[in-house]
N, C-alpha and C positions, 0 to 999 in steps of 0.2 A: 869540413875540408875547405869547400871555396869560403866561408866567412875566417879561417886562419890564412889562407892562401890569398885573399884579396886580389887577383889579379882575374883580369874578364877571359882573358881562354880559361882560365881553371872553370869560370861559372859557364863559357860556353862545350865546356869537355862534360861538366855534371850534368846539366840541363838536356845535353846529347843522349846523356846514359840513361836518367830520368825518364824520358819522352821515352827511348827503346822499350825500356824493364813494363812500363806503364801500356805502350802498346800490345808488348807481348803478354801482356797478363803474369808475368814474370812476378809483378810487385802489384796485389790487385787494388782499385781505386780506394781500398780502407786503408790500406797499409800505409799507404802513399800520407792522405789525410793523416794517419794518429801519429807518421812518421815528423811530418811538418810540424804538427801539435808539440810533438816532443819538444823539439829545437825551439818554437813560441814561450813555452813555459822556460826555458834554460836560456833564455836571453839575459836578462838578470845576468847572471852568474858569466854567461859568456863574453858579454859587453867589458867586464873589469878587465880579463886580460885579451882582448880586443876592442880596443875603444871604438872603432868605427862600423861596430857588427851590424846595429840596428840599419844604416843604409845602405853593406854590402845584403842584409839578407834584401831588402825591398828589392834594391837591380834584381838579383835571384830570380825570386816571389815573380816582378815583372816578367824577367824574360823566360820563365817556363810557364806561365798564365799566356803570352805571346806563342807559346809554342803548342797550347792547346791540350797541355794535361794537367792542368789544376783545376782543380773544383771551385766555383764562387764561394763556396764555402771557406776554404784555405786564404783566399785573396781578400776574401773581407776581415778577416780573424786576425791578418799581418802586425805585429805588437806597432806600437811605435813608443819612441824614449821618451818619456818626460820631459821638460824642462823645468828645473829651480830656478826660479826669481831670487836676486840675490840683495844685499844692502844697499848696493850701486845701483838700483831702477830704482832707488826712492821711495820703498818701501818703508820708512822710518824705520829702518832694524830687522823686520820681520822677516821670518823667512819663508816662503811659499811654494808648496809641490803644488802640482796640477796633473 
């Protein structure tokens, strides 16, 4: 929802609701992790029809690791995009994932 919703009160409304469910045990700290994990692996897929996903999730990721209920676990695992090197860096033709 906040990476279709892109807008920071929706990340500050989630991250509100997060931090509760997490205190209260509502959502317990595994859930939470393989919940994160999930959305990590669907970034791919996500990213096509949201092209700016990978730095709406990071603000995310930031500001609920700011708020004190993510595991270093979660904040270190955060995907980050690729870059292709393209004909135009001079690469003679090639083309390069990294």
């Amino acid at each position: 929802m906040v990476i279709e919703d892109i807008r920071e009160s929706s990340m500050d409304l989630m991250c509100s609701l997060f931090k509760v469910l997490a205190s209260s045990v509502i959502v317990t700290p595994d859930q939470m992790t393989r919940g994160f994990f999930r959305v990590y692996e669907e970034m791919p897929d996500i990213c096509i029809d949201v092209p700016p996903a990978y730095s709406v999730l990071e603000k995310f990721v930031d500001k609920c690791n700011k708020a004190g209920f993510l595991t270093e676990e979660i904040v270190k695992k955060l995907p980050s995009r690729g870059r292709k090197r393209f004909v135009s860096e001079g690469d003679g033709g090639a083309v390069k994932t990294y």
